[in-house]
C-alpha positions, -999 to 999 in steps of 0.1 A, spaced: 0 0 0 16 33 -11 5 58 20 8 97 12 23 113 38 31 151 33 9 167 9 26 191 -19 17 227 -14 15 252 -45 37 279 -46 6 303 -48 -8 286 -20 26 287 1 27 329 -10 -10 334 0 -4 317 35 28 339 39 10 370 35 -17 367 59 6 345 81 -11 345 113 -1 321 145 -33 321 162 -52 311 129 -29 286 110 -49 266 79 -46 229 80 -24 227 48 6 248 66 1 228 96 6 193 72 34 211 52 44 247 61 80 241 45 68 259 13 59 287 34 88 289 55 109 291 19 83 323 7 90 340 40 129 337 39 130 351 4 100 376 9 101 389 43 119 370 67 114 393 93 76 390 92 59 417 112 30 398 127 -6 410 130 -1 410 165 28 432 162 57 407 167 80 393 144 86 360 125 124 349 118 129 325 96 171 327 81 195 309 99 216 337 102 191 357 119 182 329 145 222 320 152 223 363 161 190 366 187 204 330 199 241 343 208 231 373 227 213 363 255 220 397 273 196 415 249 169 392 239 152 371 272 137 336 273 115 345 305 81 341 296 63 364 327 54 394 307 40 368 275 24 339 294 3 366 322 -22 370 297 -23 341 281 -24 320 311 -35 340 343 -72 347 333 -108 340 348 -113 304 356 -79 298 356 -64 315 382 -91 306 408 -101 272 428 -99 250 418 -66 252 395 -47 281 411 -20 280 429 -26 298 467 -7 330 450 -38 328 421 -12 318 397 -27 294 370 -8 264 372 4 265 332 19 297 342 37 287 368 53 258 350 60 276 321 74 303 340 95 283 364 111 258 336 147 259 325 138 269 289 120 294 298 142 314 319 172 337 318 207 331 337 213 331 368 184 313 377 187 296 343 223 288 349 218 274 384 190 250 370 213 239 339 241 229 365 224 208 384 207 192 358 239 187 333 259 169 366 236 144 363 241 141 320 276 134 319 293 118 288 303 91 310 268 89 331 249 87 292 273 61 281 259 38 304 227 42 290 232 24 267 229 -15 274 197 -6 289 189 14 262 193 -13 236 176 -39 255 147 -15 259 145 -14 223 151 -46 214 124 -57 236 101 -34 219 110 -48 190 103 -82 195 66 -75 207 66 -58 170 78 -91 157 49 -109 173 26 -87 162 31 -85 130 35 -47 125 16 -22 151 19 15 152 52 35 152 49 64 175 24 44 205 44 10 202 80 25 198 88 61 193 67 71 221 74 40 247 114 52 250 117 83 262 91 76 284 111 49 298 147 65 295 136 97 316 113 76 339 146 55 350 170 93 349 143 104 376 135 70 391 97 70 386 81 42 394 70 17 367 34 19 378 33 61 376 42 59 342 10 57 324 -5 90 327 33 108 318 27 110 277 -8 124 278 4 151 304 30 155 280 8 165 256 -14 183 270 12 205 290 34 216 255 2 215 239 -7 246 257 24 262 247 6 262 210 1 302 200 -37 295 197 -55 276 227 -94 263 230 -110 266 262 -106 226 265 -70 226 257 -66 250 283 -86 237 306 -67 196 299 -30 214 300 -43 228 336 -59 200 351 -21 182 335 1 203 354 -19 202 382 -20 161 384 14 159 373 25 181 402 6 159 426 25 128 416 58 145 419 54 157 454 48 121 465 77 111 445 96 143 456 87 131 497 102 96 496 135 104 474 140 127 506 137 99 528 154 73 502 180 93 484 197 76 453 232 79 436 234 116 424 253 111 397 229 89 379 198 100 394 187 136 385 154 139 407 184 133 434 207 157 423 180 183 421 166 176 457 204 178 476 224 198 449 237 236 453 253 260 434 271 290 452 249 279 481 222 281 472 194 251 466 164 250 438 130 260 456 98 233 460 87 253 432 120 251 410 123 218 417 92 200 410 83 226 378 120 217 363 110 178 371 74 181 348 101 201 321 127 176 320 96 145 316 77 166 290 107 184 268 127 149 268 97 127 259 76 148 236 110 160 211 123 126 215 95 107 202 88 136 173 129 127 164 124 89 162 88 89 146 97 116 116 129 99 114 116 63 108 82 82 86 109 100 65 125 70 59 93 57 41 88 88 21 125 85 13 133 49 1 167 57 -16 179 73 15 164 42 33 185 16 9 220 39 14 216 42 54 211 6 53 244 -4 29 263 21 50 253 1 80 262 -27 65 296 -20 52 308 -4 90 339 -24 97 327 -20 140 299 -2 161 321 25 160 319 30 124 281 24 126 272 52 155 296 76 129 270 68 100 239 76 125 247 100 137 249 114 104 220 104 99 200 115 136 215 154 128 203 152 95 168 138 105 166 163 131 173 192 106 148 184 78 119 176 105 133 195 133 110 181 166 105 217 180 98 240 150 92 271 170 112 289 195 102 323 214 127 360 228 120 394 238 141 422 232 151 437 263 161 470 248 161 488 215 186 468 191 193 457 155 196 423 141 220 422 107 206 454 99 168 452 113 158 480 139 140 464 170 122 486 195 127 473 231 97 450 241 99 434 205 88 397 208 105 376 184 91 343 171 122 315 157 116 299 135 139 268 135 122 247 115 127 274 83 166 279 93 171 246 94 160 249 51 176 279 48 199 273 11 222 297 25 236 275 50 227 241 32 228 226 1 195 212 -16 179 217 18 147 204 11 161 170 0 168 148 27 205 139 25 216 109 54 253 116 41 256 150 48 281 165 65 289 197 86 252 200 94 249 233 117 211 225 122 197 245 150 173 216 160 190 218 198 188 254 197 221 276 200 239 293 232 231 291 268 198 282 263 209 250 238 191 219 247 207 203 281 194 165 274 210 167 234 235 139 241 210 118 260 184 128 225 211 115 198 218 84 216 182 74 218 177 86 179 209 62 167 197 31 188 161 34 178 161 41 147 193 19 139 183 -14 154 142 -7 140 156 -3 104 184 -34 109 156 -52 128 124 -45 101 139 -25 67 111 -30 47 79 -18 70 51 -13 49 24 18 65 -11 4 65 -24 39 70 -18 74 63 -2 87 95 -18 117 115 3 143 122 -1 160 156 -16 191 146 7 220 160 33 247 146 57 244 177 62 207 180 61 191 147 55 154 147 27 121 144 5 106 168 -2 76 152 14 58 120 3 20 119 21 -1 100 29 -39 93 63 -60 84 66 -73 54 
């Protein structure tokens, strides 16, 4: 069965969308595709001015500029995510917090990513102590049995569904075991997941809202009974973050309740939900891709040593990563009146990044809307870029060559019985379900 997966999109079509570009009202067709657009706003207006009076980026070398000076342009959210967040029902019983603070605010605002150094630093150390090369390294026997046990229920089955019954199932797992989470508190963590970054969408329903709320708030209760007995029954620090967080300092000082638990619901959501979007496009590309799929797999097969054959995926992860990058969308505020290559910002200017178009930008890459496994000296900006680059990126590119390498050694000829669904958002980009069947 030959399964369409990303529909083409007219170049009039991909110009009309640019013009009338709007984040709170995005068509279906940009949400399946918005790569056409992306390419009309680089060579059009790629600093967009919004209707809401921000600004769309979408060149690399624009992004790579707002990224590097983290003095001017702030991650902190407080000033975007009051009114979007902090309104009638939500900042009352039963959601609020006892400050009246809805509780997507408060865990948006208290997250790593979404704050500026110190506190941002502090956060990062702790949390990097526990990420080590060494500590990530021995990830991996457990890693590859995890998959290979996934695998085999595949095998049994026949075929199943490639984002519920893998993609989703190992990040799930691999930060479940870096914060010691019971086995049977697991369940819930993937729908919370969704419904927590879900909220971070630039256009919310009243239900979405009210699910990402009633997330946060569930999630939270979970982690303070997780939070009480690591207290009394401390593990290894070095290999157990929820540990590191809970006893480590830096300069003295220790992360508040608050810090603590909101940066534990950051680290299960942020490494789950872009871990799972890397492995499922990765393994849907492959489909849409088949020459890319046959050269990935004789490169595999003519590596002399594992070595060799982490060199060729990892290749292959940073190249996935760049040409369906898991978080398309990333978010700064000019703290004073600046200029970006030439562009006059007033102070107060919010900036939307668009990583998903800088990461197709043919000033940077070559053919960047072919998918290319081979290429090299790939400066995608799918991690982000300066302080605020992605802490768990190590952990990510480990879990994207084992999947997808022992999936595509393990089944190379899957065959999708279904056209996949797409998730639905601009800001994280990936499927929710793609069934398929070994042939």
């Amino acid at each position: 069965m030959n399964v369409p997966i990303t529909p083409l999109l007219s170049a009039d079509r991909a110009q009309e969308i640019a013009q009338s570009l709007d984040l709170r009202a995005l068509p279906a067709d940009f949400l399946n595709n918005p790569y056409p657009v992306y390419a009309a706003l680089r060579a059009s207006d790629p600093f967009k001015r919004m209707p809401d009076g921000s600004y769309f980026l979408t060149r690399h070398a624009d992004l790579v500029a707002v990224y590097r000076d983290a003095k001017v342009f702030s991650s902190d959210k407080q000033v975007e995510f009051g009114p979007k967040y902090n309104h009638t029902p939500f900042n009352e019983p039963p959601f609020a917090s006892p400050g009246g603070v809805a509780p997507l605010f408060e865990h948006h605002t208290n997250s790593l990513v979404f704050n500026d150094p110190p506190r941002h630093t502090r956060v990062r150390h702790l949390i990097m102590g526990a990420l080590t090369r060494r500590a990530i390294e021995a990830m991996e026997p457990g890693l590859v049995q995890l998959v290979d046990s996934l695998l085999d229920k595949i095998e049994a089955q026949g075929g199943g569904d490639l984002i519920e019954d893998f993609a989703s199932a190992i990040p799930v797992e691999i930060i479940g075991n870096l914060l010691n989470v019971p086995h049977a508190d697991r369940a819930p963590l993937r729908a919370w997941s969704l419904a927590i970054l879900g909220a971070l969408e630039p256009a919310l329903t009243p239900e979405q809202e009210t699910l990402g709320n009633r997330s946060v708030t569930e999630f939270l209760d979970c982690l303070r009974k997780l939070v009480a007995h690591r207290r009394l029954h401390p593990g290894d620090p070095e290999h157990d973050v929820l540990t590191r967080l809970i006893q480590g300092e830096v300069n003295g000082e220790a992360l508040s309740e608050v810090e603590l638990l909101q940066n534990c619901v950051f680290l299960l959501n942020a490494g789950h939900e872009t871990t799972t979007n890397l492995i499922g496009n990765a393994l849907i590309s492959l489909q849409e891709w088949p020459e890319q799929r046959l050269n990935l797999l004789a490169d595999l097969k003519q590596s002399s040593d594992e070595q060799a054959q982490a060199s060729v995926l990892g290749l292959a992860v940073d190249e996935f990563l760049r040409f369906e990058s898991s978080n398309q969308l990333g978010n700064r505020r000019a703290l004073q009146a600046t200029q970006v290559n030439g562009v006059d910002l007033p102070a107060g200017a919010l900036l939307t990044l668009c990583i998903g178009a800088a990461n197709r930008d043919p000033a940077v890459y070559d053919k960047p809307e072919q998918l290319d496994l081979r290429r090299t000296g790939n400066k995608h900006l799918a991690f982000g870029f300066g302080v605020h680059q992605c802490a768990g990126l190590s952990l990510a590119r480990l879990e994207g060559r084992i999947a997808i390498g022992r999936f595509l050694q393990r089944f190379p000829d899957i065959q999708l019985t279904k056209t996949p669904v797409r998730g639905g958002r601009a800001r994280f980009r990936g499927f929710l379900h793609a069934p398929f069947s070994i042939r």
